[in-house]
C-alpha positions as CSV (number, residue, x, y, z in Angstrom):
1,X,67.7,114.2,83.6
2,X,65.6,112.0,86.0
3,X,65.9,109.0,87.8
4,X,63.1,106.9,89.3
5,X,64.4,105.2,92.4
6,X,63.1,102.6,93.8
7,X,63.5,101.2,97.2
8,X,62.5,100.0,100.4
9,X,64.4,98.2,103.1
10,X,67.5,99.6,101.3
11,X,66.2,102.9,100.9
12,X,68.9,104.4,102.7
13,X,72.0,102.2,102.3
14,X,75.1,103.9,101.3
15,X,75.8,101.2,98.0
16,X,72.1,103.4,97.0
17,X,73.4,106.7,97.9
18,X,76.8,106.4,96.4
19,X,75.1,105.6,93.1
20,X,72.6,108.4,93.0
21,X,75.5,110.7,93.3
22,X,77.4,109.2,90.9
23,X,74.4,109.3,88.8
24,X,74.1,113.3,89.3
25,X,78.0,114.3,89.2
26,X,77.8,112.7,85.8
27,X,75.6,115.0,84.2
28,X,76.7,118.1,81.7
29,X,75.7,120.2,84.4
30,X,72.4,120.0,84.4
31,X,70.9,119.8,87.4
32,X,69.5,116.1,87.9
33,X,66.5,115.4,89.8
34,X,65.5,111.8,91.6
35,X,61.8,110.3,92.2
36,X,62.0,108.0,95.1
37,X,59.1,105.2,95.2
38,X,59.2,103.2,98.4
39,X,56.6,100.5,98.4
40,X,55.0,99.8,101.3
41,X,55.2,96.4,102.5
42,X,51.0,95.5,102.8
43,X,48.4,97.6,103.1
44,X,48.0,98.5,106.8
45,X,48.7,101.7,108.2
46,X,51.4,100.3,109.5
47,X,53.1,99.4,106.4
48,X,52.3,102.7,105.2
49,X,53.9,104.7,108.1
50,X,56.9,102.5,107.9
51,X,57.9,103.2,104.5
52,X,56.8,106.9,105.1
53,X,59.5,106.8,107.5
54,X,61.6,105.1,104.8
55,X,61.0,107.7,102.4
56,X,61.1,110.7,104.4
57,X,64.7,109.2,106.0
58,X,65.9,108.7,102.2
59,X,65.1,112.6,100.9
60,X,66.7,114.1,103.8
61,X,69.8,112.1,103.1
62,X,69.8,113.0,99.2
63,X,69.0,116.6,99.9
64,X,71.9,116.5,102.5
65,X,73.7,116.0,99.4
66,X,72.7,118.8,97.6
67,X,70.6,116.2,95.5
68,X,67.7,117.1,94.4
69,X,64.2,114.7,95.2
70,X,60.8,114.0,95.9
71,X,58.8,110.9,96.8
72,X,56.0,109.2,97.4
73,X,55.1,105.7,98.8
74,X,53.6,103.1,96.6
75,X,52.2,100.5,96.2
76,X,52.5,96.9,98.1
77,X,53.4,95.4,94.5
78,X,56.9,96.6,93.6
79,X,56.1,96.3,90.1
80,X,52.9,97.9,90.5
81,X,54.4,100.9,92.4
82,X,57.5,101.4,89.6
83,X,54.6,100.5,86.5
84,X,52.4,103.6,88.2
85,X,55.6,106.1,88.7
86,X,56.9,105.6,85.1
87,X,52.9,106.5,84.0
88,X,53.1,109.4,86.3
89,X,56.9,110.9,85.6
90,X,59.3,110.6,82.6
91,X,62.3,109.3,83.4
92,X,65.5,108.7,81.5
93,X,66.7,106.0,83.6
94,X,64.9,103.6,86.3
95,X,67.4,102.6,89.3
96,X,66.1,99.6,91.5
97,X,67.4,98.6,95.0
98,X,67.7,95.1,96.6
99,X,68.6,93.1,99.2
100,X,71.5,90.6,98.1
101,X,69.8,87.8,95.7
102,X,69.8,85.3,98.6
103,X,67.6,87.8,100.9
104,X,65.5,89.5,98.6
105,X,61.9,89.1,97.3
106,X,62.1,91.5,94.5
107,X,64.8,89.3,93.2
108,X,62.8,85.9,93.6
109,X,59.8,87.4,91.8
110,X,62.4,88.3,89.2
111,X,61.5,92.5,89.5
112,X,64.1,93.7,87.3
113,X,63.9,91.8,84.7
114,X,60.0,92.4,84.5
115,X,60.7,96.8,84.5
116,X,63.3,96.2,81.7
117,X,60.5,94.6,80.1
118,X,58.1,97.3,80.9
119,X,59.9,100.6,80.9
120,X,61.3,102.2,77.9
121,X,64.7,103.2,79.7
122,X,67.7,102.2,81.1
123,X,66.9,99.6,84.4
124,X,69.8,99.5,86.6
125,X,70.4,96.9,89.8
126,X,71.7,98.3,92.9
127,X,72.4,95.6,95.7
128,X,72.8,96.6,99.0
129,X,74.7,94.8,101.1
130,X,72.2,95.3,104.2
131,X,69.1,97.2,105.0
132,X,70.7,99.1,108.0
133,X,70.3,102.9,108.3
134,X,73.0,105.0,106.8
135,X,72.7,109.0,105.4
136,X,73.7,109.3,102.3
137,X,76.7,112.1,103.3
């Protein structure tokens, strides 16, 4: 199986972490693997080092995990970044991290419900209570 993940300021909280290994102890034993997108937030080199760093911090946490994941940052869009993923990998399930509903922008511009639209899998919400730093042990 295969999850795309996507995330950015929440990239590495532990309400995101906790899920992906539930996600992967649930298997039949099958090894599960995760694609991380992390949109960067404009299109800058700035924007693109930060979620770099975003990115980077989120597959050392999952593979600290024994999880196994690769990433790539993506577009500003969210939408845009999850639409190009789910042309490049299939997936059997599409896992989307936000802020809570009063702080987030994905949410305003009503991102999940536009993937379920889109993608041809299971979409699930995760909502992270902040977007401090935590690994994902």
């Amino acid at each position: 199986d295969t999850t795309l993940v996507v995330a950015n300021q929440t990239a590495e909280s532990p309400e995101l972490a906790t899920r992906l290994r539930e996600i992967a102890a649930s298997g039949d034993g099958q090894e599960h693997v995760f694609i991380i997108v992390v949109p960067q937030q404009g299109g800058d080199g700035a924007a693109e080092a930060a979620a770099r760093e975003r990115l980077l911090g989120m597959l050392a946490g999952l593979r600290d995990a024994d999880l196994v994941a690769a990433g790539m940052v993506g577009d500003p869009d969210p939408f845009t970044a999850t639409l190009n993923a789910l042309q490049f990998f299939r997936v059997n399930r599409v896992v989307i991290s936000t802020l809570p509903e009063t702080k987030s922008g994905w949410l305003r511009a009503d991102l999940i419900e536009r993937v379920r639209r889109y993608a041809a899998c299971e979409v699930e919400h995760v909502v992270a209570t902040s977007a401090e730093t935590v690994t994902a042990n």
